[in-house]
N, C-alpha and C positions, 0 to 999 in steps of 0.2 A: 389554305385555300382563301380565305377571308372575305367568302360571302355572306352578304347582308339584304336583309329587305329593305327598300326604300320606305321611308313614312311619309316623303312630303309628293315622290314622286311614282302614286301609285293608282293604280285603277281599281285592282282587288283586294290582292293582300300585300302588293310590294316585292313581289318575286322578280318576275320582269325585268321591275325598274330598278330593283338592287344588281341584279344580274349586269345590266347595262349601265348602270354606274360605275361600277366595278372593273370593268372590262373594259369602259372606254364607248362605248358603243351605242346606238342612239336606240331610247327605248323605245319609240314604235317598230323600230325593225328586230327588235327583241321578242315585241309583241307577235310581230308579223307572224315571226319563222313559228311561233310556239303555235298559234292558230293554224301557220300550214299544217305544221307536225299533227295538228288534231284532227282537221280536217280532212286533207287531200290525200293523205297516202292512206290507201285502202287499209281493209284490217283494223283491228281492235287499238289501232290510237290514238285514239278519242280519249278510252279506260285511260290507257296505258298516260295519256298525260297528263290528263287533271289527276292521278293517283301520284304522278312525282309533283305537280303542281301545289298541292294542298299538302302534300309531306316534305316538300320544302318549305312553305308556309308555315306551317308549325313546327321545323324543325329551325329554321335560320333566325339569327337574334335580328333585332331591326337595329339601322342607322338613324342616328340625328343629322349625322351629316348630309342624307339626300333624298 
């Protein structure tokens, strides 16, 4: 899969922005969609994403390269 956390291009812990590194993709709409996901769709995913947020955070190695 060869995801990484970003180190230079990060807000928290570099999930996002490694995500969107990765992928190609622009990290604030990485951002975006993650804060929909927690926000706007009713029900408990809020929990549900700061819990893969934070266990992708300490599970994913970080990047130098971004």
């Amino acid at each position: 899969m060869g995801l990484k956390r970003a180190t230079r291009d990060r807000w928290s812990m570099g999930v996002c922005g490694g995500i969107a590194h990765t992928y190609g993709w622009s990290p604030g709409a990485v951002r975006a969609a993650t804060a929909v996901l927690a926000v706007i769709i009713p029900g408990p995913s809020l929990v549900l994403t700061l819990l893969v947020y934070f266990i992708l955070g300490a599970v994913l190695p970080e990047s130098r390269a971004y």
